[in-house]
C-alpha positions as CSV (number, residue, x, y, z in Angstrom):
1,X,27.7,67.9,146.2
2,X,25.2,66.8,148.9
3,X,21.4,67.7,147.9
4,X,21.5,68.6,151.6
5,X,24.2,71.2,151.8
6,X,22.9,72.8,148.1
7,X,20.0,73.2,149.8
8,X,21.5,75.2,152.3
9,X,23.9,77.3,150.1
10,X,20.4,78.0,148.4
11,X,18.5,78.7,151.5
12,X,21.2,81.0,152.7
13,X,22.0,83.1,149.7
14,X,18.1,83.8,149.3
15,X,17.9,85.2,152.9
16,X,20.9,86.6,152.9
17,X,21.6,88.0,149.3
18,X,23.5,86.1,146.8
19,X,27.5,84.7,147.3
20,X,26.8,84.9,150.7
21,X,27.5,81.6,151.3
22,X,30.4,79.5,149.0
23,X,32.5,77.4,148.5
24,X,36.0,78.0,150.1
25,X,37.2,76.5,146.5
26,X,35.4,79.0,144.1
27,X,36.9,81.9,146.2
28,X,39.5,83.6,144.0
29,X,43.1,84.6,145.7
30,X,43.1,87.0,147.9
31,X,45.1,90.0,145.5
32,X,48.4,91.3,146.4
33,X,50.1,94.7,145.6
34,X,53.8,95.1,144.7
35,X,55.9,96.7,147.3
36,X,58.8,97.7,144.8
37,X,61.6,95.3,146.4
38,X,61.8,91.5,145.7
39,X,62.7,90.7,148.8
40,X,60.0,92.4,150.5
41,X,57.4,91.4,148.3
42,X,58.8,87.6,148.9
43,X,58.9,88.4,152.8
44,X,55.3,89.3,152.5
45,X,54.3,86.4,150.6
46,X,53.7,87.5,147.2
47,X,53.3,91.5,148.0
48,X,51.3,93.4,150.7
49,X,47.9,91.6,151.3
50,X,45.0,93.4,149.5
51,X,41.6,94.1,151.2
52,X,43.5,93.9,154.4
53,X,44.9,96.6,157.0
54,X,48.6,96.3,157.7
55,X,50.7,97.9,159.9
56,X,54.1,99.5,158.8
57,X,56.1,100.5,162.2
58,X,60.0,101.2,163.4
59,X,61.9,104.2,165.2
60,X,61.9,107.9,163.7
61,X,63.9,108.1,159.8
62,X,63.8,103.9,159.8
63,X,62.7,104.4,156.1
64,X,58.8,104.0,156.6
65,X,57.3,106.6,155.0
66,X,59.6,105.8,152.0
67,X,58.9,102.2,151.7
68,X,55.1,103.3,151.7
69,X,56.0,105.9,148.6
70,X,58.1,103.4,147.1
71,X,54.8,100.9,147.5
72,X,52.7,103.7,145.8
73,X,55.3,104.4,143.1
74,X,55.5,101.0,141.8
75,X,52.1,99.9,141.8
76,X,51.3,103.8,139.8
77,X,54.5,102.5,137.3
78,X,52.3,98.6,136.4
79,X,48.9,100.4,136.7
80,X,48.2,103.6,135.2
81,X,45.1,104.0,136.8
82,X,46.2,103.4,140.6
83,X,44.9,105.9,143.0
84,X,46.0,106.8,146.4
85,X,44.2,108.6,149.2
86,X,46.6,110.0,151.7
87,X,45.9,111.1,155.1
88,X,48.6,113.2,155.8
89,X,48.7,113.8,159.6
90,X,52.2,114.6,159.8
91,X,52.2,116.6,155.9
92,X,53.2,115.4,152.6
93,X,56.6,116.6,150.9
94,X,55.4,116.3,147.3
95,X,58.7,116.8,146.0
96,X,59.9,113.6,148.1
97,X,57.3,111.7,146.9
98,X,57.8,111.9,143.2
99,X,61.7,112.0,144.1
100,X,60.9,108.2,144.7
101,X,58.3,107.3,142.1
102,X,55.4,108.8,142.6
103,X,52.8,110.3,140.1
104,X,51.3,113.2,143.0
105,X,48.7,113.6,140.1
106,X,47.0,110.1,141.4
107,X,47.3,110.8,144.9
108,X,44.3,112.0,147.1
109,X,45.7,114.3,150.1
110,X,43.7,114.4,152.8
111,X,46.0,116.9,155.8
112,X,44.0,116.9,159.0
113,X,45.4,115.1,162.7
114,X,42.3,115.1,164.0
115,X,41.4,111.3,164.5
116,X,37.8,110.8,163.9
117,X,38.0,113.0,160.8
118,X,40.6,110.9,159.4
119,X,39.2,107.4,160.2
120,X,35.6,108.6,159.5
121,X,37.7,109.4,155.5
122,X,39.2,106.8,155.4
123,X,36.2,104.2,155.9
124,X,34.1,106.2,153.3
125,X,37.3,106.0,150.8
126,X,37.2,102.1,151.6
127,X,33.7,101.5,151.0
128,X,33.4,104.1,147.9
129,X,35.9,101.4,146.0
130,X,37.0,104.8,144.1
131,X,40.8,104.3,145.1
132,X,43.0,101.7,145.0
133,X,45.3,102.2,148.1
134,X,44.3,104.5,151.7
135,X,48.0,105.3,153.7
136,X,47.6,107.1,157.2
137,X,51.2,108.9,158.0
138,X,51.2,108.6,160.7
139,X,49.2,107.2,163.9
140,X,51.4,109.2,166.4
141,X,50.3,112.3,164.9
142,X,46.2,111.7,165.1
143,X,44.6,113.8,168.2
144,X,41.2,113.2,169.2
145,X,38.7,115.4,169.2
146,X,37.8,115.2,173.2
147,X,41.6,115.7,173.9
148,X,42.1,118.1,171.5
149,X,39.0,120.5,173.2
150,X,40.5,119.9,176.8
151,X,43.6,121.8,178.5
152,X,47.2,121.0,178.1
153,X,47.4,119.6,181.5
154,X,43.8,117.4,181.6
155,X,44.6,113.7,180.8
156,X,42.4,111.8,178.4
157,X,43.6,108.0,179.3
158,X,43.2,105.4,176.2
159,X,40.8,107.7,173.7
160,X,42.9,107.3,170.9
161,X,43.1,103.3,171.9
162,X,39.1,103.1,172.0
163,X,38.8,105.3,168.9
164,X,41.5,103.0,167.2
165,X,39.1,99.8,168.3
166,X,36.4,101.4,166.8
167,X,37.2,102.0,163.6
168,X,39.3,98.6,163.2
169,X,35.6,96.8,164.0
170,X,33.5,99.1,161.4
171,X,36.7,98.9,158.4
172,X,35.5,95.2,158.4
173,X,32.9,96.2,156.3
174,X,33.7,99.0,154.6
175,X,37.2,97.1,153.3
176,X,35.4,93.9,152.4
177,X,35.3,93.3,149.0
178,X,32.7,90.4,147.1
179,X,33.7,87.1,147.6
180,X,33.8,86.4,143.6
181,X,36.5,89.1,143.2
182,X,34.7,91.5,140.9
183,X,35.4,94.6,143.3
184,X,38.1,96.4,142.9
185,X,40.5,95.6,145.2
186,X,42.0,97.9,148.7
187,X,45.2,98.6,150.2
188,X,45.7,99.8,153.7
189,X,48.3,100.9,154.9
190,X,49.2,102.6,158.4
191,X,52.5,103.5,159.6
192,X,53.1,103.7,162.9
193,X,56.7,104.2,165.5
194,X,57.6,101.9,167.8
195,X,57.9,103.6,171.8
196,X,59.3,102.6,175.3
197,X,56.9,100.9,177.0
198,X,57.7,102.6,180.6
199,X,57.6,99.9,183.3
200,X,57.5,96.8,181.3
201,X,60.6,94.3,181.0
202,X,62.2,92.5,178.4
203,X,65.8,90.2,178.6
204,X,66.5,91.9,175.3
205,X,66.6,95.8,176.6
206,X,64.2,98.4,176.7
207,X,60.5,96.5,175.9
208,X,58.7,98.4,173.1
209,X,55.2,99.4,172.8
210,X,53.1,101.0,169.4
211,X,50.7,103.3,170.5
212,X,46.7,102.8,169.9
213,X,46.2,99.8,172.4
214,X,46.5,96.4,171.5
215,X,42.8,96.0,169.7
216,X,44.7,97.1,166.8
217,X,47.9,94.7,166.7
218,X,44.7,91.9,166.2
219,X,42.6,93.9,163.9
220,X,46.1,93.9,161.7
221,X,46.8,91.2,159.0
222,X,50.1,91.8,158.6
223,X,52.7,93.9,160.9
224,X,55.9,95.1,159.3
225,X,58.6,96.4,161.3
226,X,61.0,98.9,159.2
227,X,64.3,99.2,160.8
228,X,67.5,101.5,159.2
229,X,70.1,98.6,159.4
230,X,73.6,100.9,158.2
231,X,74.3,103.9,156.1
232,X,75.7,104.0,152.4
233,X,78.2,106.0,152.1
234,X,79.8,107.0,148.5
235,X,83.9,108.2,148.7
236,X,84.6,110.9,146.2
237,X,87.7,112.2,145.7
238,X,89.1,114.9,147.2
239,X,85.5,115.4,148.8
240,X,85.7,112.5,151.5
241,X,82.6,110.4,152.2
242,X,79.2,111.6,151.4
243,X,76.3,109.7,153.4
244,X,73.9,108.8,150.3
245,X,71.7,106.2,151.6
246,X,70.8,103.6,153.5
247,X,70.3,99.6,154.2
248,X,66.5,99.1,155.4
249,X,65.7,96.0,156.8
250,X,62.0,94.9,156.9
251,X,60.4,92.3,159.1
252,X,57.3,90.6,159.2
253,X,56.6,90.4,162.7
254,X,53.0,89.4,161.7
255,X,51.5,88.0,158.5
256,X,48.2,85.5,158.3
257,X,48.5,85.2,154.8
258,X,52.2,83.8,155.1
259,X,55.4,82.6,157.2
260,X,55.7,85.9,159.8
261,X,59.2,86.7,160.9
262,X,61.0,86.8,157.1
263,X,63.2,89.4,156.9
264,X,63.8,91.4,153.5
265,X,66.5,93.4,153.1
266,X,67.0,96.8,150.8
267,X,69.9,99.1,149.6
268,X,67.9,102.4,149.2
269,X,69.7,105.5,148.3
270,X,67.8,108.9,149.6
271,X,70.6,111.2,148.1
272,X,71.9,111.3,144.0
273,X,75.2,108.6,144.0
274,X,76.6,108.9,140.9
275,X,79.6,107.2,141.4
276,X,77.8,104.2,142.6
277,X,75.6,104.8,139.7
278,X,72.1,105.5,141.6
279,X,69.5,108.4,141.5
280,X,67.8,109.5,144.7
281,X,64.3,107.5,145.5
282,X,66.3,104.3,143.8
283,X,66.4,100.6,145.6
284,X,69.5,98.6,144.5
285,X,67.4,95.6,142.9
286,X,70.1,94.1,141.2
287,X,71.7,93.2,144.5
288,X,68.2,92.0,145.6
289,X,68.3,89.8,142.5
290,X,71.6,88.3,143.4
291,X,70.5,87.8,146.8
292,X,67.7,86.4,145.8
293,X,68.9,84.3,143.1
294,X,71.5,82.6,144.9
295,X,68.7,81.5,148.1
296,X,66.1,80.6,145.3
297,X,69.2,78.5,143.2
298,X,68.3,80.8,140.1
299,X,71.8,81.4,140.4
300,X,74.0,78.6,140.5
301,X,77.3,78.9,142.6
302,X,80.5,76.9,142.5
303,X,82.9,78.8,145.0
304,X,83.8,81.9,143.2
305,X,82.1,81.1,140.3
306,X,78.3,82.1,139.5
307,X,76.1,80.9,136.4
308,X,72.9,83.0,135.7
309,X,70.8,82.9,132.7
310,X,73.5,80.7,131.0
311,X,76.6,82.6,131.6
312,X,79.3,82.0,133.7
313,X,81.0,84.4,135.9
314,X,83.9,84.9,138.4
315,X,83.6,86.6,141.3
316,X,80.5,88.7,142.9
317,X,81.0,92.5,141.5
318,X,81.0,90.5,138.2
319,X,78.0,88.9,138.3
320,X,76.4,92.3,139.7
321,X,78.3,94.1,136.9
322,X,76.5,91.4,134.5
323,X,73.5,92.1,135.2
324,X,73.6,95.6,136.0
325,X,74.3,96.0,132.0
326,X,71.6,93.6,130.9
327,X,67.7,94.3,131.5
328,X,66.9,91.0,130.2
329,X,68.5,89.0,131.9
330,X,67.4,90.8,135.1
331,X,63.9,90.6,133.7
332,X,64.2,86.9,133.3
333,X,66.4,85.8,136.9
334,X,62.9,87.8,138.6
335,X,60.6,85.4,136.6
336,X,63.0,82.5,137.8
337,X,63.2,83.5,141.5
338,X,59.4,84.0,141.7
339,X,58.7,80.7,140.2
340,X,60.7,79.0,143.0
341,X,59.6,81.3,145.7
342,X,56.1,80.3,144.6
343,X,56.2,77.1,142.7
344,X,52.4,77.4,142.9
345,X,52.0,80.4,140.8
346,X,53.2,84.1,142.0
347,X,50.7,85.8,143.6
């Protein structure tokens, strides 16, 4: 390296405190957290960006709040030490939440909608580094403090906006982590709903609009839009057909760590299926795989035919049957996908 820019680096660091200033190479990978779903975690690049704020929005029961627990569930499920602080501004069913996964022992509730109580928590649970994930349910339900004090009928224009701006510039700091990643790393995750934004236009319909201003939608690193594509229902006989779940699909609508606009898509059952053979809180990640699988190649196909991990099928519902029956192979096809999905190394 140049004497000149060592110098410098030196010169820096000492006025500045040390690893202030380095090289872009000796920077380790930015982390990434598991989402639960292939497809999402391939969507997002690799898994939700850590030491970043992103954004998880859609329409009412679009499946956000459950792909957040689902998020939680799996990362508890690889780490045993994962810990969640929850701002629950619209409550927390716990019986919901460890329906789907989660270990309520290792989650941190905090219930308030007042909004500078819950940012003012959720920057000193950033910069404490005692917790390995921060979720706000949801932005609708936060109420500042000044609108909160004033009559039903006295408008407060844009304080939740400004507020929202505010804490978005002072999580900069609180969220950064050391450049040498020693720190242990942060999740953040805000879910959000998607409303009509009254007056606009769009040629596709009725434009849309998130509420807290537009500071925010460039404060986030990554934007996820949750939408409920179709319902799952199971027939049982005699009974008719009972509505058991749902198809989310998810879309990256912004992501600066990779591609924006993916879109992954998720069998998730919110009701028992036992003739489809699925417990409530389950994703269908076998069809995932298969989905997967065939995009990546990991799967060969030859019209009806499919090959996976050596063995040679006819037909779809046989190849899903195949590996519904054999964890291994599962286990292996993942490792396959995510080595062509990232021929890099998985992040």
């Amino acid at each position: 390296m140049d004497p000149v820019v060592t110098a410098l680096i030196a010169k820096i660091n000492k006025k500045y405190g040390e690893n202030t200033l380095v090289l872009a190479a000796d920077v380790p990978a930015a982390p990434r957290f598991p989402s639960g779903s292939l497809s999402l975690d391939i969507a997002l690049g690799g898994g939700w960006p850590g030491n970043q704020w992103t954004e998880v929005i859609g329409q009412e029961s679009s499946g956000k709040t459950a792909v957040v627990l689902k998020t939680i569930a799996e990362n508890q499920r690889v780490d045993p030490a994962f810990t969640c602080w929850w701002v629950a501004a619209e409550g927390y069913d716990e019986a919901w939440a460890a329906a789907l996964g989660v270990d309520n022992h290792r989650v941190l509730l905090h219930p308030t909608n007042s909004m500078e109580e819950a940012y003012s928590a959720m920057l000193e649970a950033a910069a404490s580094r005692a917790v390995d994930t921060i979720v706000l349910d949801s932005y609708p339900a936060l109420i500042p403090d000044q609108e909160e004090e004033k009559g039903i009928d006295e408008l407060q224009v844009a304080l939740g906006a400004r507020l929202t701006g505010k804490f978005f510039r002072k999580a900069g700091t609180s969220t950064a982590r050391a450049m040498t990643g020693t720190e242990r790393p942060l999740l953040g995750l805000i879910i959000n709903q998607w409303r009509d934004k009254i007056g606009g236009y769009s040629p596709q319909g009725t434009p849309r609009t998130s509420p807290g201003g537009n500071a925010k939608n460039y404060a986030y690193y990554a934007r996820v839009e949750v939408a409920r594509a179709e319902y799952i229902d199971e027939t049982r006989p005699g009974k008719g057909a009972a509505r058991v779940g749902q198809t989310i699909k998810a879309r990256t609508i912004k992501n600066k760590s990779a591609a924006p606009h993916r879109i992954a898509t998720i069998d998730f059952y919110f009701d028992d299926a036992p003739l489809l053979g699925f417990r409530q809180g389950e994703y269908d990640e076998v069809k995932e795989l298969v989905t997967m699988g065939v995009l990546y190649e990991a799967i060969e196909r030859s019209g009806a035919y499919y090959t996976v991990t050596g063995v040679r099928v006819k037909g779809k519902d046989a190849l899903v049957d195949l590996l519904r029956g054999d964890l291994t192979a599962q286990e292996q096809l993942r490792k396959q996908i995510l080595t062509r999905a990232f021929p890099e190394g998985t992040r």
